[in-house]
C-alpha positions in Angstrom: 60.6 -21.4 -9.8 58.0 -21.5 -7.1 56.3 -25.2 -6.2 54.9 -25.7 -2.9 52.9 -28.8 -1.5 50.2 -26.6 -0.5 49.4 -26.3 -4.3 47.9 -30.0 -4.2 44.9 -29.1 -2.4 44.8 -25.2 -4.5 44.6 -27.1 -8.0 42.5 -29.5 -7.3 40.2 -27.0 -5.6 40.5 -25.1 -8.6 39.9 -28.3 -11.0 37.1 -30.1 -9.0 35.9 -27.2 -6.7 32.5 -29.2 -6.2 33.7 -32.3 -5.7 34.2 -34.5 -2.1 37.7 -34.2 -0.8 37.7 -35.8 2.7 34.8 -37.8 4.4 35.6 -37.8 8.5 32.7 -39.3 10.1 29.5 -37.5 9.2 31.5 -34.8 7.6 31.7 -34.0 3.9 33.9 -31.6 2.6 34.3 -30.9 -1.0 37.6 -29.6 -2.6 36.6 -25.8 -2.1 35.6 -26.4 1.3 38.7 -28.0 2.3 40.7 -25.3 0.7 38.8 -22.7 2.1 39.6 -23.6 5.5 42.9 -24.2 5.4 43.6 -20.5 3.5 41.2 -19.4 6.7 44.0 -21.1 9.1 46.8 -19.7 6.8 45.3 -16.6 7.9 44.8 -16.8 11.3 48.4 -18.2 11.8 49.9 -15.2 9.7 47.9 -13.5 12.5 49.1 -15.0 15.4 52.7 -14.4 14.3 53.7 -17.1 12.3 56.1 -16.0 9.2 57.2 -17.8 5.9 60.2 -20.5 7.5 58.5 -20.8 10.7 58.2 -24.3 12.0 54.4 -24.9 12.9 54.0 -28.6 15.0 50.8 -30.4 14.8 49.5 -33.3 16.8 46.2 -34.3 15.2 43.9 -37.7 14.8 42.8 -38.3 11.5 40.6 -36.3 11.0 39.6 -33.2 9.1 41.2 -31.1 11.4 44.7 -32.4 10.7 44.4 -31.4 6.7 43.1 -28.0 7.5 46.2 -27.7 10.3 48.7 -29.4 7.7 47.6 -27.2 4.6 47.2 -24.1 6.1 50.5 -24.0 7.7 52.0 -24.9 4.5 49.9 -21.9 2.6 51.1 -20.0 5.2 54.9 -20.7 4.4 55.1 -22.3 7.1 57.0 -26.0 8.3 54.9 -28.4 9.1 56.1 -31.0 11.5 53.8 -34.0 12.1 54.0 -34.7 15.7 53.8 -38.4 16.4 50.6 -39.5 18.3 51.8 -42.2 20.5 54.3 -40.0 22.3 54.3 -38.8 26.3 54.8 -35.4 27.0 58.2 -35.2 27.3 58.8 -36.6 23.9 56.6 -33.9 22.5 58.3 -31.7 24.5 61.5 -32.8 22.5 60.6 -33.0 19.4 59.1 -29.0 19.8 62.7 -28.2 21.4 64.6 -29.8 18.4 62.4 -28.6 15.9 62.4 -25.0 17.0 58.3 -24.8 16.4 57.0 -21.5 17.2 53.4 -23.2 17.9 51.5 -26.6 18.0 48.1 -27.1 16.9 46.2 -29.5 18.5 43.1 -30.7 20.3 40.7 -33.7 20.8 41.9 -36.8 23.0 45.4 -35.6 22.3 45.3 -32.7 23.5 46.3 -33.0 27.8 50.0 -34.4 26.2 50.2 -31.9 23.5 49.4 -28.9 26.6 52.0 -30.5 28.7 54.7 -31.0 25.7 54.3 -27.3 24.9 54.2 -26.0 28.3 57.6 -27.9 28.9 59.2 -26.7 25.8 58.2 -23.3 26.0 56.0 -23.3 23.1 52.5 -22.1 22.2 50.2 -25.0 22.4 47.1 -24.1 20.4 44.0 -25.7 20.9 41.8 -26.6 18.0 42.6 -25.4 14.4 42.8 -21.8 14.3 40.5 -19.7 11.7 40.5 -16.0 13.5 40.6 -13.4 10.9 41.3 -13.1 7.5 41.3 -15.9 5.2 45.0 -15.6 3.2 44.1 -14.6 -0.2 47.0 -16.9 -1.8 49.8 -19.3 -0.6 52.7 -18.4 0.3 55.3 -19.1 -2.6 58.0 -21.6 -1.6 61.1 -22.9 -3.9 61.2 -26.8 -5.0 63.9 -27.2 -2.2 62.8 -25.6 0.3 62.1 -27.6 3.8 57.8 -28.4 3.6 58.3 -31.2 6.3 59.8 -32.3 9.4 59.5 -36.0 9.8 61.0 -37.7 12.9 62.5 -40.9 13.0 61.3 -43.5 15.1 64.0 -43.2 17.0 65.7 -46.9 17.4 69.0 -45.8 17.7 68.5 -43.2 19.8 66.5 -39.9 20.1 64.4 -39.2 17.0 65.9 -37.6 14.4 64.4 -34.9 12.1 64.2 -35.9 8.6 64.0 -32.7 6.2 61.7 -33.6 3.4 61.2 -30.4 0.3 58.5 -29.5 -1.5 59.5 -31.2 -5.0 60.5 -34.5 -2.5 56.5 -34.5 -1.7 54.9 -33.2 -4.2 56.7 -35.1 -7.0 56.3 -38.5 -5.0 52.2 -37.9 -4.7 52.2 -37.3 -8.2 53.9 -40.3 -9.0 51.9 -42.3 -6.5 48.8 -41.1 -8.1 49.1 -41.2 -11.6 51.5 -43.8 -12.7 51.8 -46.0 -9.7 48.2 -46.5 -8.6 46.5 -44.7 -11.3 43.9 -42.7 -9.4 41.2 -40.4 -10.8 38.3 -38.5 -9.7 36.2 -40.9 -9.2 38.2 -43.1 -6.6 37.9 -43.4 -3.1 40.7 -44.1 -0.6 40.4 -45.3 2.5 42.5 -43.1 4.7 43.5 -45.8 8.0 47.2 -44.9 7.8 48.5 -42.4 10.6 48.7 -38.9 8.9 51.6 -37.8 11.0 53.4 -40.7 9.6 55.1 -40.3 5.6 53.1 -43.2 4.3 50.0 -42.1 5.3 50.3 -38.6 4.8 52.3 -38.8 1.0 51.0 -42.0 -0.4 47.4 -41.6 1.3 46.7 -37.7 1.8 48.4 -35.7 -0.9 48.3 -38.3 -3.5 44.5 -38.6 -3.3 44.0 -34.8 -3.4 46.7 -35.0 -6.5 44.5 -37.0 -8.3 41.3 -34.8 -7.0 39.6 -38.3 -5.8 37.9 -38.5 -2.0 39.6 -39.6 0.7 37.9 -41.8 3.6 39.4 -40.9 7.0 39.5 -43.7 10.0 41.0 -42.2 13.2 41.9 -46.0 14.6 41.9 -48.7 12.4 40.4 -52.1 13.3 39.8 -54.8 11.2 35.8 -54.8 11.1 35.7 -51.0 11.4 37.7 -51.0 8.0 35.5 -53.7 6.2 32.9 -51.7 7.2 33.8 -48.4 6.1 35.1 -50.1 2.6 31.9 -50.8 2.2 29.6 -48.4 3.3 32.0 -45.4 1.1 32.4 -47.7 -1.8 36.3 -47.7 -1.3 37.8 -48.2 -4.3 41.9 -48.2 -2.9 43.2 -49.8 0.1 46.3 -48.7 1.5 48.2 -50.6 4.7 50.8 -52.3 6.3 50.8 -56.1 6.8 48.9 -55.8 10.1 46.0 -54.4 8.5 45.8 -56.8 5.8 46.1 -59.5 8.4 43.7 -58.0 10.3 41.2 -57.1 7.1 41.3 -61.2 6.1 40.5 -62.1 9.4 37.2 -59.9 9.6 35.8 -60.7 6.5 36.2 -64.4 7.7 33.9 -63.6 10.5 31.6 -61.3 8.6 31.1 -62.6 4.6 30.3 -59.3 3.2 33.1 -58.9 0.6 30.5 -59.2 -1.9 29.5 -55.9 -1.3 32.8 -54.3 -1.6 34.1 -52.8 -4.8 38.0 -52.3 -4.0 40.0 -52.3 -7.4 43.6 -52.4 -6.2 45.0 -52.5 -2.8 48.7 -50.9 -1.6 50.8 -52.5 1.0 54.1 -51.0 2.5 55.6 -49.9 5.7 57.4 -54.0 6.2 57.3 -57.3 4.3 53.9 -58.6 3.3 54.1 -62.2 3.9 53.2 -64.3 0.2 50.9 -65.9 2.0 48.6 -63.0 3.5 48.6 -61.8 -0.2 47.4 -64.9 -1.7 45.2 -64.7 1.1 43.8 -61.4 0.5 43.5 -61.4 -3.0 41.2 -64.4 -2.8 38.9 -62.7 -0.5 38.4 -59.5 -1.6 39.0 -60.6 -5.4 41.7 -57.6 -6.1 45.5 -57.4 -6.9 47.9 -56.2 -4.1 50.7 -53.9 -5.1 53.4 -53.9 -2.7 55.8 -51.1 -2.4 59.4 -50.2 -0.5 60.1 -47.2 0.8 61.5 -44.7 4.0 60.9 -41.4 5.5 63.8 -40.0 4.2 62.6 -41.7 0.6 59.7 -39.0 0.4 58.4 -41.9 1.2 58.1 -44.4 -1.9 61.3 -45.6 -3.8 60.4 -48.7 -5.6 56.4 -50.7 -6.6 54.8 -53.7 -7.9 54.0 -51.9 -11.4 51.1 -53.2 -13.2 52.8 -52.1 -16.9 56.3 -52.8 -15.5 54.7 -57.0 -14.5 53.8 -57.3 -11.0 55.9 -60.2 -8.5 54.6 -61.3 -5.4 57.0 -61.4 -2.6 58.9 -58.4 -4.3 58.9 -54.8 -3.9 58.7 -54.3 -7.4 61.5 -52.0 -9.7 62.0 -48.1 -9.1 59.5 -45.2 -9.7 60.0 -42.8 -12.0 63.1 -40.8 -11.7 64.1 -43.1 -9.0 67.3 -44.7 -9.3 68.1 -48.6 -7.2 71.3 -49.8 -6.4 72.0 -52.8 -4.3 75.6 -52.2 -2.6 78.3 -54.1 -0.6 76.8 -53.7 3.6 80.3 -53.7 4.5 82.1 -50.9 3.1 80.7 -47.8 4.8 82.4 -44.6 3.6 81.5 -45.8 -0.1 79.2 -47.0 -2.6 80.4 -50.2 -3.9 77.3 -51.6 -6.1 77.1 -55.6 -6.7 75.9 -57.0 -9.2 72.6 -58.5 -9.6 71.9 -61.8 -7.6 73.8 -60.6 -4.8 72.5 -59.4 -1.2 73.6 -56.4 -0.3 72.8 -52.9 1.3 69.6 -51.0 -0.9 70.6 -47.6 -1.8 68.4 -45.0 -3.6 69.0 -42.0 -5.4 66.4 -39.5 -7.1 63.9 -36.8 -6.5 62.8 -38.3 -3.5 65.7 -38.3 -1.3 65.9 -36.3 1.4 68.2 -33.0 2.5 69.2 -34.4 5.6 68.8 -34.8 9.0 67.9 -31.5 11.1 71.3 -30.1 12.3 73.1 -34.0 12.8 75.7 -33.5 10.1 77.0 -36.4 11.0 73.8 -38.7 10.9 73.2 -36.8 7.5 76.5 -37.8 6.3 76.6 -41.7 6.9 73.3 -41.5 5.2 74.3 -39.9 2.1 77.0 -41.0 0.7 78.5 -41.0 -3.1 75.1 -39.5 -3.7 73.3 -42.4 -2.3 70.9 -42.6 0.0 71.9 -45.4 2.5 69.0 -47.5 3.5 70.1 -49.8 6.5 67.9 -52.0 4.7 69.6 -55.9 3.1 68.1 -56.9 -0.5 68.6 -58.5 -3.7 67.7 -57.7 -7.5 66.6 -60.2 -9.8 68.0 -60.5 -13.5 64.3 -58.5 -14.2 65.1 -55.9 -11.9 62.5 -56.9 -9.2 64.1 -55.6 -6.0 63.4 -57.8 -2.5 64.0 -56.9 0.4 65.6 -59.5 2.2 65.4 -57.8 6.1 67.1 -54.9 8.0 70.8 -55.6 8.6 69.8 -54.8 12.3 67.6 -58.0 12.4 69.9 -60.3 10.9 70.5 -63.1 12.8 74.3 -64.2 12.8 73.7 -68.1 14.3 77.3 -70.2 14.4 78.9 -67.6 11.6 75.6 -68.0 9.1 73.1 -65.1 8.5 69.7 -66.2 8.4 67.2 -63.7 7.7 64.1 -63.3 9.7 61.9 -62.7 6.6 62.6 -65.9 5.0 62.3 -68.1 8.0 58.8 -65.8 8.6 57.6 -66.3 4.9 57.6 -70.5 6.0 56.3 -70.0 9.2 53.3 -68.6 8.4 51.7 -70.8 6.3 51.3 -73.3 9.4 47.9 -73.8 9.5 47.8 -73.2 13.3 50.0 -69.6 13.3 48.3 -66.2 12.5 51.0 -64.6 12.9 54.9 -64.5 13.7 58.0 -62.6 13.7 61.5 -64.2 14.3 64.0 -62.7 16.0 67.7 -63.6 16.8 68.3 -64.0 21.1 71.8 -64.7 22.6 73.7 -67.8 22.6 76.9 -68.7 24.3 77.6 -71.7 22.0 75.9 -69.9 18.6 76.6 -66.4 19.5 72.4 -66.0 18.6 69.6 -68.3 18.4 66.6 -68.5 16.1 63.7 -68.0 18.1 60.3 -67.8 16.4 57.5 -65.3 18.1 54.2 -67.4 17.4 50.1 -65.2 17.2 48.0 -68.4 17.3 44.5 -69.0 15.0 41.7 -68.7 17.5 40.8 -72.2 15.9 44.5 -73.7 16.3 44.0 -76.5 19.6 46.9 -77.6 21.2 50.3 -76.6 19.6 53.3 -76.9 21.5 56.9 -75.3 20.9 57.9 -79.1 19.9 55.1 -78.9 17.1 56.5 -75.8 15.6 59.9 -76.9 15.0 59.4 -80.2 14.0 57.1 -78.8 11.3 60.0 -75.8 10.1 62.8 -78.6 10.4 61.3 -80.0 7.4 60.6 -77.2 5.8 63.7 -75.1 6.4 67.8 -75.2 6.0 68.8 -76.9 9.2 70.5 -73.6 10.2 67.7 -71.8 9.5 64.9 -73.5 11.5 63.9 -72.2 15.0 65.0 -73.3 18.3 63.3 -71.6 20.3 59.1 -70.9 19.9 57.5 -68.9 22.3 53.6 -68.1 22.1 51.8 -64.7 22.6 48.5 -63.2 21.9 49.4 -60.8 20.4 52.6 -58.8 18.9 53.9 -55.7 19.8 52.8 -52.8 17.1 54.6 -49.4 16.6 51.8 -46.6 14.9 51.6 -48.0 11.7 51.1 -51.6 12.5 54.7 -52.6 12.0 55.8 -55.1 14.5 59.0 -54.3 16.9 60.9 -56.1 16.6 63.4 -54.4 19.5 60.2 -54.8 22.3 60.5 -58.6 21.7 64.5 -58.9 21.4 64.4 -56.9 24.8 61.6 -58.9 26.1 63.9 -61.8 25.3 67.2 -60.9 26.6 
């Protein structure tokens, strides 16, 4: 049996040659275009060198560029592995070492790191997307487990680590993402703002829209007017982000008033906990339903979704996609999988089509991972008599204050409906007599006034557990983001130590 994630694009070329694939900028490209010119960089890499197995590296924008890179290597038989687009050179540099990449494609503002990473690695840096030669008449066949992707890690434990994601782990989460999570056809547009080089972007965003043969609008940096904008002027019909951006998204259509013109029909959110409140909020501005979703890179990258036919709960991540199984099992015990029953918090584990093979040569990362089968998320939740799965917080951010847990999320699910805070994240910071304090990080409305650290806890002390509420309130302008707009959490426990 031969299924490789390159076929996406080649069906839905086939299907709806005529049609627009991508928009990037000025740039229109219909599904035969697109596929055109990545078999034209399938055949330039077979070319250059590059065999079926080969690891190809590419550190791309969004852009147009990045598809043709990221489906060509694949038609090629090649690995792709997404290269991260916040990293200095020697990170590149390690991520090509680790990898074993023969080559990375790259070029535009990131190309002086890329040319350094590779020149320090020992690898062929290659500048622009290259179509020299021969268009390949046909994809390479590749087996359902076969290695498509290399993902790496972000890394908070230590050096990245290289997630190994199949062709059946992508291809069967797009098409699941596509037809019975969001429901896309031909006729929708996407709004492509998510990193490409990152699993949410590049599964949920990229190949699902080119599974369902609808048009996907790219955005090389997201901002919150440039997004309203672009909804607009594209007629986007599917959102996808991460908290930040719907934050961000609320806070320009305040200032603007144009969501009358917008014709968005569902929006997705993922990548960390949407507040309730930024929901309620968006929903009643841009008059749509926001589906929240839970999943990992090693995940593929979506395990569980708010499904309309399954009854949708806000503040939830929703129940499993299909041929997805959930289990919510005791945090403590580490060599086994001891499920609890439902009502009880405990450590989410997944199991399904979407798990991944493992860690690139870390047998021993790859085994306290996957265990009895199980895919060990690090991640603490709960499932409701219904089956709704919430995700409480990462058992790395629980904060342990005089023997209780707290979780951040729940003390951040109060605190943000303050009329004065934009934004927060609470973290736990050391505490001779406690062993950790509560210690909320407070973004201020530009309209706020005066608020002082006394305000803020007076205000949660009546709204909160009196073990729960913050101490400690410091004020910023703004909170550290990693490349998806998920805050980290580590900058400000470091910043606070």
């Amino acid at each position: 049996m031969f299924l490789s994630v390159a076929t996406v694009l080649r069906e839905s070329a086939r299907k709806y040659p005529d049609r627009v694939a991508v928009v990037d900028s000025d740039t229109r490209l219909t599904y035969r275009e697109l596929w055109a010119r990545a078999l034209r960089c399938a055949g330039a890499l077979r070319a250059s060198g590059v065999r079926p197995g080969d690891r190809v590296a590419v550190l791309l924008p969004n852009s147009a560029d990045f598809l043709y890179a990221y489906y060509g290597a694949l038609a090629a038989g090649a690995t792709v592995v997404p290269v991260h687009g916040l990293l200095v050179a020697d990170e590149v540099a390690y991520v090509l070492r680790h990898s074993g990449s023969v080559a990375l494609i790259s070029g535009g503002p990131l190309w002086p790191v890329a040319e350094d990473g590779a020149r320090t690695a020992g690898v062929r840096a290659v500048r622009g997307v290259p179509t020299d030669g021969d268009p390949l008449p046909a994809p390479e066949p590749a087996a359902p487990d076969d290695t498509a992707v290399i993902l790496y890690t972000s890394g908070t434990t230590g050096r990245p680590k290289g997630a190994l994601l199949t062709h059946l782990n992508i291809v069967m989460n797009a098409s699941v993402i596509a037809h019975d999570l969001v429901g896309l056809d031909i006729d929708d547009v996407v709004l492509g703002c998510l990193p490409l080089f990152h699993s949410y972007g590049q599964t949920c965003a990229m190949n699902a829209t080119l599974r369902a043969g609808a048009t996907l609008v790219l955005m090389p940096r997201f901002s919150g007017a440039g997004a309203l904008e672009l909804l607009a002027a594209e007629g986007v019909s599917v959102f996808m982000g991460v908290p930040t951006m719907y934050h961000a998204l609320v806070e320009a259509a305040a200032k603007d008033g144009t969501t009358h013109r917008l014709t968005l029909r569902a929006a997705v959110s993922g990548g960390a906990a949407l507040p309730v409140a930024v929901l309620e909020r968006f929903e009643e501005t841009f008059a749509t339903q926001v589906l929240e979703g839970y999943g990992l890179t090693e995940t593929s990258p979506v395990a569980t979704f708010n499904q309309p036919e399954l009854g949708r709960r806000p503040g939830t991540v929703g129940h499993p996609v299909w041929g997805v199984e959930i289990g919510v099992a005791d945090a403590a015990v580490e060599d086994a999988v001891l499920l609890l029953p439902d009502g009880e918090v405990g450590e989410v584990v997944v199991r399904g089509h979407n798990i991944f093979a493992g860690y690139l040569d870390d047998p021993e990362a790859t085994a306290a991972a996957l265990v009895d089968g199980w895919f060990r998320t690090g991640d603490l939740g709960v499932r409701d008599e219904d089956g709704f799965l919430s995700i409480v917080d990462r058992k790395k951010d629980l904060v342990i204050r005089g023997g209780f847990n707290i979780y951040p999320r729940e003390v951040e699910e109060v605190l943000v409906r303050h009329p004065a805070i934009s934004e927060v994240a609470v973290i736990g910071v050391p505490d001779e007599a406690r062993g950790e304090e509560v210690c909320a990080v407070v973004v201020l409305r530009a309209d706020a006034g005066a608020v002082t650290e006394e305000d803020v806890i007076a205000w949660s002390r009546d709204r909160l557990g009196r073990h729960k509420y913050p101490r400690i309130v410091r004020f910023t302008e703004t909170l550290p983001l990693g490349p998806t707009g998920k805050v980290l959490k580590r900058a400000l426990t470091a910043a606070s130590s």
